[in-house]
C-alpha positions as CSV (number, residue, x, y, z in Angstrom):
1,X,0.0,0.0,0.0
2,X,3.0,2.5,1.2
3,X,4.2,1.5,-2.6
4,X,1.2,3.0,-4.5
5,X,0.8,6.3,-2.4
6,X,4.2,6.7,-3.5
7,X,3.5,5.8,-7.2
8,X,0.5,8.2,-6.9
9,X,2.5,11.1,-5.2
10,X,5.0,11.1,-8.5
11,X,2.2,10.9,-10.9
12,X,0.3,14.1,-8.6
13,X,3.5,15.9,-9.1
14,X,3.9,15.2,-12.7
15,X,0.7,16.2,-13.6
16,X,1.0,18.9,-11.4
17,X,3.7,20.4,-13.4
18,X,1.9,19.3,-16.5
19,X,-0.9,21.5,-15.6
20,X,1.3,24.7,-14.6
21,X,2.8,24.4,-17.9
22,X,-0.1,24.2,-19.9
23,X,-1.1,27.5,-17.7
24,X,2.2,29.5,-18.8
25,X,1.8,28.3,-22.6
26,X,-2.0,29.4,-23.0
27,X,-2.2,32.2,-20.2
28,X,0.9,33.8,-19.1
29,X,2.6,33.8,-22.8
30,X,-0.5,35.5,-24.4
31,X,-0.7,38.2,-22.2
32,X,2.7,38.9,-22.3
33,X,3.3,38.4,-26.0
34,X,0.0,40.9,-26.7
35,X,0.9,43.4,-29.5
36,X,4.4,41.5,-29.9
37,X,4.2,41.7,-33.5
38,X,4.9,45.4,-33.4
39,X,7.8,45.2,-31.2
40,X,11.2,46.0,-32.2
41,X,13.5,44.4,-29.5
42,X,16.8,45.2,-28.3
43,X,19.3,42.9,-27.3
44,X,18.5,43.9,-23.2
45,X,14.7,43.4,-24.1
46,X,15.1,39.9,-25.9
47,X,17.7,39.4,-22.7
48,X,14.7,40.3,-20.2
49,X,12.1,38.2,-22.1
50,X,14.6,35.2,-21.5
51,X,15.0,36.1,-18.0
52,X,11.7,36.6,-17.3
53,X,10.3,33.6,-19.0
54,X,13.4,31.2,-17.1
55,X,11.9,32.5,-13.7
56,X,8.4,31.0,-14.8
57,X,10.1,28.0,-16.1
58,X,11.8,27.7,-12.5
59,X,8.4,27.7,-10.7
60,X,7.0,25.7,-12.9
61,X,9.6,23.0,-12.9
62,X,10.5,23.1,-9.2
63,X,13.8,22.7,-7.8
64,X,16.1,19.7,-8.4
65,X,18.2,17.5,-6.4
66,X,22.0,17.4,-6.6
67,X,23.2,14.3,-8.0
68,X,26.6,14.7,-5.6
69,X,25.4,16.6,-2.6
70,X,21.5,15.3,-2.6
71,X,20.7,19.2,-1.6
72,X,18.1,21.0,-3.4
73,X,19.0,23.3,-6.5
74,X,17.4,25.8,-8.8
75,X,17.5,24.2,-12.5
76,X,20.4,25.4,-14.7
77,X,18.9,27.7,-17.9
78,X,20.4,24.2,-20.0
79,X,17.8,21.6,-17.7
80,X,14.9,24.1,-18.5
81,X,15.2,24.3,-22.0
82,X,15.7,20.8,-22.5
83,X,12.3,20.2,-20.0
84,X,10.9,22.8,-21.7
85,X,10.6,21.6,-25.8
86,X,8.9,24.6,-27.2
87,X,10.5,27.7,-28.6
88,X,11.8,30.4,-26.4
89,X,9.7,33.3,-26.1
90,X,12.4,35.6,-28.3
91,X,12.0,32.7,-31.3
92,X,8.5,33.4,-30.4
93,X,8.2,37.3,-30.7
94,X,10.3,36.9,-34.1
95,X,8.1,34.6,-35.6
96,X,4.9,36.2,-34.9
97,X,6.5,39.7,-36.1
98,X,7.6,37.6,-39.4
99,X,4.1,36.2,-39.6
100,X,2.4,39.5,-39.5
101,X,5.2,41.5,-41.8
102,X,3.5,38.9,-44.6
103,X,0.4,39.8,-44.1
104,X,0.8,43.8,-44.6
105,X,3.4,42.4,-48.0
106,X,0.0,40.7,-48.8
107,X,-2.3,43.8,-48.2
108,X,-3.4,45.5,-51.3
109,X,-2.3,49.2,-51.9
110,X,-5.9,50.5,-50.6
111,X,-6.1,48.0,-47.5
112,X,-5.9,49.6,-44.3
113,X,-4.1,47.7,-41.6
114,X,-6.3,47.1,-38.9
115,X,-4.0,45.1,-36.4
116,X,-1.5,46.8,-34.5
């Protein structure tokens, strides 16, 4: 029985961290990426992005355990993008401002842009 509550406890924790990503990806990312494809970024704003998003990914994710100490640790940027298999949120900003500099190419002459 002790062998199932502790089966049950790792699948809690995994869907637990399942569900806060899910939150970050629909939620938190588009609020924050709102309006992106207007945005020209500087180097210290795609740097903040990153920054910003790791912190989320940190919560997220949780803390780790040292393989040589056993203590607790925050994740290194590395373990988060590999936990973490979707696009940063700089490839995303780049990609939506790509997407949207086709559509005004596509507008005709006349057409008035009506997203910002």
């Amino acid at each position: 029985m002790l062998l199932f509550g502790a089966e049950s406890s790792v699948i809690q924790v995994a869907v637990q961290k399942f569900k806060n990503q899910d939150i970050y990806r629909t939620l938190i990312l588009s609020v924050v990426l709102h309006g992106c494809e207007t945005w020209s970024l500087t180097l210290r704003e795609e740097r903040r992005l990153r920054v910003f998003e790791n912190r989320v990914l940190r919560r997220v994710f949780g803390p780790k355990r040292g393989d040589v100490t056993g203590e607790w640790r925050k994740l290194y940027n590395e373990e988060l993008r590999d936990l973490y298999s979707l696009p940063n949120i700089v490839r995303v900003v780049k990609s939506r401002r790509m997407r949207w500099a086709g559509y005004v190419v596509r507008m005709e002459e006349g057409e008035v842009c009506t997203r910002f």
